[in-house]
N, C-alpha and C positions, 0 to 999 in steps of 0.2 A: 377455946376451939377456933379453927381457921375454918370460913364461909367464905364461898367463892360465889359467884354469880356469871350462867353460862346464858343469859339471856333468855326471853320469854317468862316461864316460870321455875326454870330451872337453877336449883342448886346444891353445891357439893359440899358437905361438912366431915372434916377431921379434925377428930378426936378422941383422945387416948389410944390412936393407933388402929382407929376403928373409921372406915367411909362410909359413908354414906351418901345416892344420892337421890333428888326431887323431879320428877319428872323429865326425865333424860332425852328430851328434844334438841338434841347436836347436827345431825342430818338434814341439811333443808333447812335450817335455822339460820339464816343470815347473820345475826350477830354473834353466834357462837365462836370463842378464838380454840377451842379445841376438838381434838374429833373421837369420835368414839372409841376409835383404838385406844386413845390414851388415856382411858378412863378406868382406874383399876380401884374397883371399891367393893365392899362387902355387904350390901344393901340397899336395894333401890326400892322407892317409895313412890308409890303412884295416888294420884289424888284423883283421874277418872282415866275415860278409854279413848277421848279425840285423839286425835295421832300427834298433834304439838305436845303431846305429853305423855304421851306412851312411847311415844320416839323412838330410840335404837337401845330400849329395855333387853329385849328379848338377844340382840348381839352381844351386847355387853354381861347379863348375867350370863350367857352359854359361853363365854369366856372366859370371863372373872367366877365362876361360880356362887355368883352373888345371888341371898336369899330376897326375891322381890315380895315385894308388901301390899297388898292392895284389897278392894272391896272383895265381895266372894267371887262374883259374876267375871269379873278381871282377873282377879288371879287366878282361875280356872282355864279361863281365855288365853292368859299368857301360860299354862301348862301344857293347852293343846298345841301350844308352837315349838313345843320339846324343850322347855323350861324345866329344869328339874327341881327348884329350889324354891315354893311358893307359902307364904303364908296368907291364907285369906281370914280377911275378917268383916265389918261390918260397921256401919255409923253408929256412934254410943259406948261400939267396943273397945277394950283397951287389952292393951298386950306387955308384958314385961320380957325386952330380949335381953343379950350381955350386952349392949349396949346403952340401954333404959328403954323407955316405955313409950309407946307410940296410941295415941287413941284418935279415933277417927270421928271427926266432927260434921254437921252437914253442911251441905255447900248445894245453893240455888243453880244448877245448868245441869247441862246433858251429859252424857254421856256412853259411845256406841264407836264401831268402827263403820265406817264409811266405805265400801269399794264401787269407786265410779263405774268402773267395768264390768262389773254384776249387779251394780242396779241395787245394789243390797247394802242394809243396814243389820248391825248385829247388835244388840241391846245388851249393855257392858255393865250394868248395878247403878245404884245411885253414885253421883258426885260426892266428895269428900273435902273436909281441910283436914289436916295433921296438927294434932299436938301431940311435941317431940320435947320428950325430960329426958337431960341429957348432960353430964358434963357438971350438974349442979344448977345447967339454966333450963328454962322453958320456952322453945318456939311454937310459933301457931303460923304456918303455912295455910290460909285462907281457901285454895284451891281457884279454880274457876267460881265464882261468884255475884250473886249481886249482894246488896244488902239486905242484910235481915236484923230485925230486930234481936233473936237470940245472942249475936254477940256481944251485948251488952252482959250477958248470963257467963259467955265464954270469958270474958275481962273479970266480970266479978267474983269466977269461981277457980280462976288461977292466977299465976303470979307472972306475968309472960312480959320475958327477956326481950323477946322478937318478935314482931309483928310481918308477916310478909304481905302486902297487901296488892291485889288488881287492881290497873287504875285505866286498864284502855279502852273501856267504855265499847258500847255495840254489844262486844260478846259476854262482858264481866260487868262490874261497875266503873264507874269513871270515878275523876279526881274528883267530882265535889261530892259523892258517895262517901268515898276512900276516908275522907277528911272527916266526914262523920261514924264509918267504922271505928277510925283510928282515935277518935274520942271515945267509942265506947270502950274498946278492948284495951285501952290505959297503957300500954308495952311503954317496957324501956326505951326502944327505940321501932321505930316504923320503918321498913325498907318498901320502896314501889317496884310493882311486879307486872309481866303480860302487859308490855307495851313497848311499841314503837318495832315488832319484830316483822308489822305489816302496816303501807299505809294507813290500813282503816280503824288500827289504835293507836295511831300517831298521838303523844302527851307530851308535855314538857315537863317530866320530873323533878325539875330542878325549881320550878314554880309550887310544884305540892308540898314540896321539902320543905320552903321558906313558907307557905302557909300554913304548913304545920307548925311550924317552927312561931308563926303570929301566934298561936292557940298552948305557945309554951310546951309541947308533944315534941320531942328528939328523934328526928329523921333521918337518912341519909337516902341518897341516891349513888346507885355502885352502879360502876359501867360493869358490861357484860367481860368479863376474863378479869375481874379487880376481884380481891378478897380483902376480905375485913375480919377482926379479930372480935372475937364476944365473951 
């Protein structure tokens, strides 16, 4: 399967003729190299309700007719915006679509729409990470995050291809978190996620990479618009 990487935590996976994507924050995304028009996928997966990741969901499915994925609270939210295509589910839950199986894991942070101009918070379900079987492989998109000790439980009770891990610190966990996630959860390979899209999780990727890489853990660091092969 081809994985692209559209910056923050967003990513887009094809395979067998099926898209998929994570958190579709293109809009206002600085290092995004494409824009939401040209996004034509059949699935979009959301891991909670801040707006760097619920992004340009609701244009993109009202376009592509894409079935969006997400907690109950969210995907309810995103049907009151004339979404037609929602599947909601829940942390624990798991779901088999034609593409495989998506189960939602917990993830420590928030999650709410924000409107400055009203003053107003709107309370969006718990935070999530993704585990995606798929293709024959296993990703675990982490979500927003700090560390928790269950992922030690998440590594030891699957077999995971992909690790996608936060590393910008402040809002999620930092690199020296990360590096002790990424020992627990054992993945084939570790990508770093949510950072550098705003000063204030400015990281040097390419430093966590090679200290993974001390600890014998296979890493990479993908710039935003590169795809990788899994």
């Amino acid at each position: 399967m081809q994985i692209t990487f559209h910056g923050q935590s967003c990513f887009e996976i094809q395979e067998a003729g099926t898209g998929l994507i994570i958190d579709p924050f293109l809009s206002g995304n600085p290092l995004a190299k494409v824009r939401p028009e040209e996004i034509d996928v059949d699935y979009i997966l959301l891991t909670h309700g801040h707006e760097d990741h619920v992004g340009d969901t609701v244009e993109i499915a009202k376009r592509t007719g894409a079935t969006v994925i997400a907690n109950n609270e969210l995907a309810h939210w995103i049907g009151f915006q004339g979404v037609e295509n929602v599947h909601a589910m829940h942390i624990g839950g798991s779901h088999l679509f034609d593409f495989g199986r998506v189960k939602l894991t917990q993830a420590f942070h928030g999650s709410a729409h924000i409107d400055p101009e009203k003053k107003e918070i709107v309370y969006l379900g718990m935070p999530a990470g993704l585990l995606l079987t798929l293709g024959g492989k296993t990703i675990y998109h982490a979500g927003d995050t700090c560390l928790f000790s269950d992922m030690k439980l998440i590594g030891e009770l699957n077999d995971i291809d992909l690790a996608l891990l936060p590393i910008g610190d402040n809002f999620t966990m930092g690199p020296e978190d990360a590096l002790i996630a990424a020992e627990w959860i054992g993945a084939g390979k570790t990508v770093p996620m949510h950072y550098n899209t705003f000063p204030l999780i400015e990281q040097d990727a390419d430093l966590f990479v090679r200290r993974l890489s001390e600890r014998q853990l296979a890493s990479q660091a993908v710039r935003p618009g590169e795809s990788f092969k899994l």
